[in-house]
C-alpha positions as CSV (number, residue, x, y, z in Angstrom):
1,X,-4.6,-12.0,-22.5
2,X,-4.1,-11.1,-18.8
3,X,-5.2,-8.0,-17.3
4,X,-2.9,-7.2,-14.6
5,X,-4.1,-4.1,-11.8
6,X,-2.0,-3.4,-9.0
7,X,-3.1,-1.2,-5.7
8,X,-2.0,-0.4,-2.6
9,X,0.6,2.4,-3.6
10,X,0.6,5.8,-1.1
11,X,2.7,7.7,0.9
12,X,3.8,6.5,3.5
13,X,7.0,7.9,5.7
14,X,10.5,6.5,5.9
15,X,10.4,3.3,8.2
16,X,6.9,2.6,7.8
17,X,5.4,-0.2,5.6
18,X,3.2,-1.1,2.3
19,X,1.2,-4.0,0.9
20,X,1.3,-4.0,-3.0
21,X,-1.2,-6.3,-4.7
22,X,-1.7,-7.1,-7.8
23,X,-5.1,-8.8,-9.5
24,X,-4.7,-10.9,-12.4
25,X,-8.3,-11.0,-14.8
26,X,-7.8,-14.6,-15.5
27,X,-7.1,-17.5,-13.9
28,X,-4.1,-19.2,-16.4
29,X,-2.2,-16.5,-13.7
30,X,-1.5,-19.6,-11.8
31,X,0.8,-20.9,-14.6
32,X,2.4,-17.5,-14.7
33,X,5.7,-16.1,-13.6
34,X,4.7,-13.2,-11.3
35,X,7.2,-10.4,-11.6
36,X,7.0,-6.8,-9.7
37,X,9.6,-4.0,-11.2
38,X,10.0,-0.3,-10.0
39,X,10.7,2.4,-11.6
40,X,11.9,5.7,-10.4
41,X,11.7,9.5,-11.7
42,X,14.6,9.6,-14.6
43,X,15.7,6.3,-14.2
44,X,15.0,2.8,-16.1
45,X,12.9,0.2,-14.8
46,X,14.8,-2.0,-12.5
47,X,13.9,-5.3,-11.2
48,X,12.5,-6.2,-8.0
49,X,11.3,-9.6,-7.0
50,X,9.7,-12.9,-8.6
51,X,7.7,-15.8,-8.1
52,X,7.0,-18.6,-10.5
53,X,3.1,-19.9,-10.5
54,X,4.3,-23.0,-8.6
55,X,5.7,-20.4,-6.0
56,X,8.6,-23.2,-5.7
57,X,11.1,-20.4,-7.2
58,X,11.6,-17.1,-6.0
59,X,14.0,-14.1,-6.4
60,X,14.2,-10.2,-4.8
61,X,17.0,-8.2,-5.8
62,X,19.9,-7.6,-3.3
63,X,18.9,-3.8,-3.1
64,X,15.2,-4.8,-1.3
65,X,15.9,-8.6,-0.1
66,X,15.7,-7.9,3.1
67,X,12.7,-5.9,3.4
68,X,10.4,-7.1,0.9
69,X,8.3,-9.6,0.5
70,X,6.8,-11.5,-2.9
71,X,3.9,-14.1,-2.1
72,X,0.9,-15.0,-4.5
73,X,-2.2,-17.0,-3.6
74,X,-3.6,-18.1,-7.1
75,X,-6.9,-19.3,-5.9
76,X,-7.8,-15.5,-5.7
77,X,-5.7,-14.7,-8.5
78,X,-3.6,-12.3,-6.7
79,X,-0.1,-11.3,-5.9
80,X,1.8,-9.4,-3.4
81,X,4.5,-7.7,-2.8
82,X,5.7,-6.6,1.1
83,X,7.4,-3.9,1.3
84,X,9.0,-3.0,5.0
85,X,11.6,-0.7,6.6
86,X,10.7,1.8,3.8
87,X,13.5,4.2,2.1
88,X,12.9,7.2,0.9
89,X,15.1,5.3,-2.3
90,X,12.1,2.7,-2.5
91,X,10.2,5.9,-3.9
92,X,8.7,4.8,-7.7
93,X,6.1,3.8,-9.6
94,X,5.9,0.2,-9.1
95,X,4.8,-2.2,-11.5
96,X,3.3,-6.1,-11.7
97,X,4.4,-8.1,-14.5
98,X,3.6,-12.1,-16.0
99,X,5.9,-13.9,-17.8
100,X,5.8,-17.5,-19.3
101,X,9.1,-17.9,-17.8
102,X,10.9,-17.5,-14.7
103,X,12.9,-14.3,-15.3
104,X,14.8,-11.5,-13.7
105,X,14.7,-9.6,-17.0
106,X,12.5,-6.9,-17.9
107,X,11.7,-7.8,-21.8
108,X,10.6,-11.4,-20.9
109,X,7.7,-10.3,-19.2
110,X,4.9,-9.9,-21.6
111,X,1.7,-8.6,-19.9
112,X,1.8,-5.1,-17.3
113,X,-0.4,-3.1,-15.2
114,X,-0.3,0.3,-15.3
115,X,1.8,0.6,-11.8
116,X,1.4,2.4,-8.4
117,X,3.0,4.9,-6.9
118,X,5.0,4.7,-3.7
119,X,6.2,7.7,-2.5
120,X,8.5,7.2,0.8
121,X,9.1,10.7,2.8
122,X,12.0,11.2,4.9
């Protein structure tokens, strides 16, 4: 079982910039799809970027793809997501996911952390 803990949420004002991390407990992370997901005040949890553990495959949804970021370094069992040219949209709880499988798809992703807030004032 991985234990997945992300940081690096806050507030932070339209424009401006974050650096979400996210440690993995073990290191079979490196054979995992990394995942990050958002979710927003009344809304469902929406997809935002992935990396498989090779990091030869990657995808960020259209909404964020030119602004953030995903990027993993497995030797410290750790990844990232960079987040630029903040919105006061981007505003959620953002969340780090694995999955066995590359996948843009919420229910294939089997282990979460508990998420960090981003709050993006205008």
């Amino acid at each position: 079982q991985v234990q997945l803990v992300e940081s690096g949420g806050g507030l932070v004002q339209a424009g401006g910039s974050l650096r979400l991390s996210c440690a993995a407990s073990d290191p079979s992370f490196k054979t995992l799809n990394l995942g990050w997901f958002r979710q927003a005040p009344g809304k469902e949890r929406e997809f935002v970027a992935a990396k498989s553990g090779s990091g030869v495959l990657t995808n960020v949804a259209n909404s964020v793809k030119d602004r953030f970021t995903i990027s993993r370094d497995n030797a410290q069992n750790t990844g990232y997501l960079q987040m630029n040219d903040l919105k006061p949209e981007d505003t959620a709880i953002y969340y780090c996911a694995t999955s066995p499988r590359f996948s843009l798809v919420t229910a294939r992703y089997d282990y979460w952390g508990r998420g960090t807030q981003v709050t993006v004032s205008s």
